[in-house]
Backbone bond lengths (Angstrom), bond angles and torsions (degrees), N, CA, C in turn:
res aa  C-N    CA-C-N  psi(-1)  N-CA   C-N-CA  omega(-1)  CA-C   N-CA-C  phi
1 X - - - 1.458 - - 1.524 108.22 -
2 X 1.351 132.33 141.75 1.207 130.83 171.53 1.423 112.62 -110.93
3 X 1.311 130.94 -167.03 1.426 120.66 -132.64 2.020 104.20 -95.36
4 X 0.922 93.67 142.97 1.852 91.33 -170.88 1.744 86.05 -127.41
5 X 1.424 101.43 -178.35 1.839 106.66 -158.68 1.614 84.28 -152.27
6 X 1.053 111.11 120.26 1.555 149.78 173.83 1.784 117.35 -71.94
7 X 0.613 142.20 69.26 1.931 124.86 -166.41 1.813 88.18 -68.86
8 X 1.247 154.03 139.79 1.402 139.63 107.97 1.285 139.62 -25.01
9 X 1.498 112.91 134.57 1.851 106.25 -169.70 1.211 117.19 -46.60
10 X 1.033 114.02 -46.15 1.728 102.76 171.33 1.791 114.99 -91.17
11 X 0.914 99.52 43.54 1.282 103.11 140.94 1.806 114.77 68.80
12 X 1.615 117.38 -17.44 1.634 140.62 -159.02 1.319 110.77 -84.85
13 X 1.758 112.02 -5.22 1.529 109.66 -153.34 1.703 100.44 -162.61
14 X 1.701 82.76 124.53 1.876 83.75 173.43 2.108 115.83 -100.04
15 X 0.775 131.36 102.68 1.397 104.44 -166.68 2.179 102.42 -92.34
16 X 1.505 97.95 154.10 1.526 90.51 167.32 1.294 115.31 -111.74
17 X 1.392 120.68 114.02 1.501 133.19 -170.28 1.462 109.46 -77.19
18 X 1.099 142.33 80.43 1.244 150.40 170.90 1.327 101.97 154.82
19 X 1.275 133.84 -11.28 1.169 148.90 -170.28 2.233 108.38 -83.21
20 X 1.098 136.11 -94.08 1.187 169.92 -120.99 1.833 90.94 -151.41
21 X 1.237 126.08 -69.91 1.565 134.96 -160.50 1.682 110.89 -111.88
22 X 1.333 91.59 118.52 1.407 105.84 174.96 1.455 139.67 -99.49
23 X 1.559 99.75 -7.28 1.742 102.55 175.59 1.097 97.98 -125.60
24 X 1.214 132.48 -175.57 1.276 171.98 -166.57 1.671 119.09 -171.39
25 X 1.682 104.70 116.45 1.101 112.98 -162.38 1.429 131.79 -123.94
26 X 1.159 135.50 152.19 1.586 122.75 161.82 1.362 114.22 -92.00
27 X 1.542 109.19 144.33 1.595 106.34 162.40 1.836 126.82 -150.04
28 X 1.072 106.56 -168.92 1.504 91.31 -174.54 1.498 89.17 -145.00
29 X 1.269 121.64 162.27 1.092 134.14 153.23 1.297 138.53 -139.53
30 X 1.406 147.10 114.89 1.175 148.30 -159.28 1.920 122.38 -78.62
31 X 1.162 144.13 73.79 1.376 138.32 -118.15 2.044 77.51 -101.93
32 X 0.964 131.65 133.24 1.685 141.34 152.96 1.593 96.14 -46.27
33 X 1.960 91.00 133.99 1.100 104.33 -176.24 1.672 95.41 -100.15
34 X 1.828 106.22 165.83 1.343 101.02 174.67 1.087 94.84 -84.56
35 X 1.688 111.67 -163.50 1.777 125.74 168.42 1.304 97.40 -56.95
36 X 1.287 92.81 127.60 1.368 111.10 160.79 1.525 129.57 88.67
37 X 1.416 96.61 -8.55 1.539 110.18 174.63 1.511 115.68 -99.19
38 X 1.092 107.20 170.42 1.342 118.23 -176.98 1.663 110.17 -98.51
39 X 1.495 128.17 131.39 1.325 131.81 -173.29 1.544 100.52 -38.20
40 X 1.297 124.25 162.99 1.586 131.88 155.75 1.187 115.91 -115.99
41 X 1.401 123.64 143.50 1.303 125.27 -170.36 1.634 88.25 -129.14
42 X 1.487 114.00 134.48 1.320 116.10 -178.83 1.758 100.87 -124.65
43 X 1.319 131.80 157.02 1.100 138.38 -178.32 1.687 127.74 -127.73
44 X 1.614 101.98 112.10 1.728 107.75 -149.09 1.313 99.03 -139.61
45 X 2.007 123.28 146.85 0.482 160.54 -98.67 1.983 94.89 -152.38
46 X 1.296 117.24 130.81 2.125 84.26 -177.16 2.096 81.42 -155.43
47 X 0.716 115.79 178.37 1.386 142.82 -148.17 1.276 99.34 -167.48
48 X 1.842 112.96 123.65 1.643 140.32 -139.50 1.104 86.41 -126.01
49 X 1.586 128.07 151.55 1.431 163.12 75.65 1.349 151.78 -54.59
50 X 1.661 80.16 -7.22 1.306 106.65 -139.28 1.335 133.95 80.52
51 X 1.416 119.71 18.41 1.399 143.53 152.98 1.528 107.48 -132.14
52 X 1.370 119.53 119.49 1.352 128.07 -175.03 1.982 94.36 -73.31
53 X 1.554 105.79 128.37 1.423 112.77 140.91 1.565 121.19 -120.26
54 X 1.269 91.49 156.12 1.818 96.93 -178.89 1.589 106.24 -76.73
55 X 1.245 118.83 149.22 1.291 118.91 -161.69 1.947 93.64 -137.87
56 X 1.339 130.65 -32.13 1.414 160.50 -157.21 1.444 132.07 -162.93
57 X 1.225 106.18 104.20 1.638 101.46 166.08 1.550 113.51 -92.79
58 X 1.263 130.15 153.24 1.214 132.03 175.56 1.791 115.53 -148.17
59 X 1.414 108.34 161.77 1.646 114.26 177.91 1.259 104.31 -72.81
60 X 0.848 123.76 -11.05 1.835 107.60 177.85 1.306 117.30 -177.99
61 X 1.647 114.43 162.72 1.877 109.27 -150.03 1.821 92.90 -81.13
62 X 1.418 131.78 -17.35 0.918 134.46 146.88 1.722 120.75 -10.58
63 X 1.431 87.13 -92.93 1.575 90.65 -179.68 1.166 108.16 -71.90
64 X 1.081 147.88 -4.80 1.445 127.65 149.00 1.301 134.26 -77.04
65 X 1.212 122.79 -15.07 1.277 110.23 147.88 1.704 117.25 -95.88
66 X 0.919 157.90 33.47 1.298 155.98 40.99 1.866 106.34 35.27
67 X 1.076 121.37 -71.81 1.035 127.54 -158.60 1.921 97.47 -89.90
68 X 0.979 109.64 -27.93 1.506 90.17 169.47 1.622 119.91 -100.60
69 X 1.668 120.77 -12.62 1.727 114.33 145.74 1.419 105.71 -59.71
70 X 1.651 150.54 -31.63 1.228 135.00 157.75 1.902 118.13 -34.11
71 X 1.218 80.29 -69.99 2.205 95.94 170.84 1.447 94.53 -27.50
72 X 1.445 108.59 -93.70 1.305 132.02 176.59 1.433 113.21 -1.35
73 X 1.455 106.69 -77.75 1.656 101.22 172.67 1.398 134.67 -92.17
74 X 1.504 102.56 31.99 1.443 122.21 160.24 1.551 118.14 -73.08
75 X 1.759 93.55 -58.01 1.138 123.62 -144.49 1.667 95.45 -95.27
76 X 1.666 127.64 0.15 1.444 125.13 146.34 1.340 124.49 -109.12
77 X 1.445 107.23 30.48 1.116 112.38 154.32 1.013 126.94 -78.25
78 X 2.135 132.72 159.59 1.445 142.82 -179.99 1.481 95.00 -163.53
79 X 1.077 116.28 159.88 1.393 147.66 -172.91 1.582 95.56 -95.36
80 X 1.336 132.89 96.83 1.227 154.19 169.74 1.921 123.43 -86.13
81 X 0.978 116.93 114.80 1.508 127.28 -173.70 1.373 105.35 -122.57
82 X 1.699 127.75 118.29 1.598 121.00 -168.15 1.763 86.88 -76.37
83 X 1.297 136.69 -28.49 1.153 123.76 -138.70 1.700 137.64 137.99
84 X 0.795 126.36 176.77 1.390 109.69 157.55 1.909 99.23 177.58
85 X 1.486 96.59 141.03 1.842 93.85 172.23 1.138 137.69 -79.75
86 X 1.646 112.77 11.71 1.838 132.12 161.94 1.930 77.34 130.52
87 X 1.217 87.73 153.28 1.557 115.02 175.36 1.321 104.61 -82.82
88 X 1.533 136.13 -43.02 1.590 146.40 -175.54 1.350 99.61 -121.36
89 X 1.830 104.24 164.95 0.877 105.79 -153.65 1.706 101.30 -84.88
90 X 1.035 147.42 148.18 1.708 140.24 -177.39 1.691 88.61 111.61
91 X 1.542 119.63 -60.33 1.473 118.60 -146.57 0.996 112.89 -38.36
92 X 1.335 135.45 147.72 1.794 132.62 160.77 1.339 109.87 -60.36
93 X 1.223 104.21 -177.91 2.038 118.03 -147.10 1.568 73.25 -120.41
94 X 1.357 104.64 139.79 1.472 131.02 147.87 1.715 117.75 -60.71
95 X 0.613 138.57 155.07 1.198 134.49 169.71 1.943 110.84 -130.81
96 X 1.069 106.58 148.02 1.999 107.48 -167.54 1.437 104.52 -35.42
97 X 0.974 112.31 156.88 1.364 107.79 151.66 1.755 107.28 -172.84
98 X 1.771 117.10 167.33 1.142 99.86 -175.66 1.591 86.72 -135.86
99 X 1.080 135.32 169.03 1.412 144.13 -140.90 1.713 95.66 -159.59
100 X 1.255 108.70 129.17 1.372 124.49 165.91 1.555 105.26 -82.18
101 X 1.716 105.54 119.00 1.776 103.21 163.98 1.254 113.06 -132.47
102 X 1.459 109.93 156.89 1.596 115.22 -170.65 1.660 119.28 -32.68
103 X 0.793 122.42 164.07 2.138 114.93 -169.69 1.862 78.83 -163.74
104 X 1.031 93.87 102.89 2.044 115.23 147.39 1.258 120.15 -95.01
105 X 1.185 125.91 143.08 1.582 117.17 158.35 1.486 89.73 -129.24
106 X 1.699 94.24 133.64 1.789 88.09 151.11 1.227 122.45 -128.26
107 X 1.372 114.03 128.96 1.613 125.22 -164.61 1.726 111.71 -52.87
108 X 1.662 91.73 129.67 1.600 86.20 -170.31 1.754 127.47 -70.41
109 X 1.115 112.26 -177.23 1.706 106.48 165.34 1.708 131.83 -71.95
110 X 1.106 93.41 -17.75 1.530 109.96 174.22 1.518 111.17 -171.88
C-alpha cells in the first residue's frame, strides 16, 4: 500500500498511513461509572506506531468498522485508463495503465 492521508474527527490532525503509521484500528473503551451510574462503553477508532492514538470516537463498533471498510477502499484506489488506439489519425496508441493519486479520508462526524 502506499501512502494515504487520514484527516482526524476533529479535524486538528493529518496522519500519513503508509508513511510513519501502519494500522488502523478498532477499539472500545469502558469509562468508570460514578455512584449510581451505569459503566460506559464508548467505541473508537486509533491509528498505530506502535502507540495507539485515537483518531474517531463513535456510537457503536458497528459504525466503526463501517468506517474503516470506507479507509479500506480509499486507500486501493488508482486512477485506471483501459487505453486508447490514438485520438487522431497517425497518433500513437496509449497503452493501459493505472496511476497512483492522492487518497485522503477524513473521518466523519458520526
Amino acid at each position: 500500500m502506499s501512502n494515504m492521508y487520514i484527516r482526524s474527527q476533529d479535524r486538528e490532525k493529518l496522519y500519513r498511513l503508509g508513511g510513519n503509521y501502519a494500522c488502523v484500528e478498532y477499539g472500545s473503551v469502558t469509562k468508570r461509572a460514578k455512584k449510581g451510574q451505569e459503566p460506559k462503553e464508548t467505541h473508537r477508532i486509533f491509528i498505530s506506531d506502535g502507540v495507539l492514538e485515537e483518531i474517531g470516537t463513535y456510537e457503536t463498533k458497528e459504525r466503526c468498522l463501517e468506517i474503516i471498510d470506507e479507509i479500506q477502499k480509499v486507500s486501493v484506489s488508482y486512477l485506471y485508463s483501459a487505453g486508447s488506439p490514438g485520438f487522431l489519425k497517425g497518433a500513437p496508441a496509449f497503452p493501459p495503465f493505472a496511476a497512483e493519486i492522492p487518497r485522503i479520508y477524513e473521518m466523519p462526524e458520526k
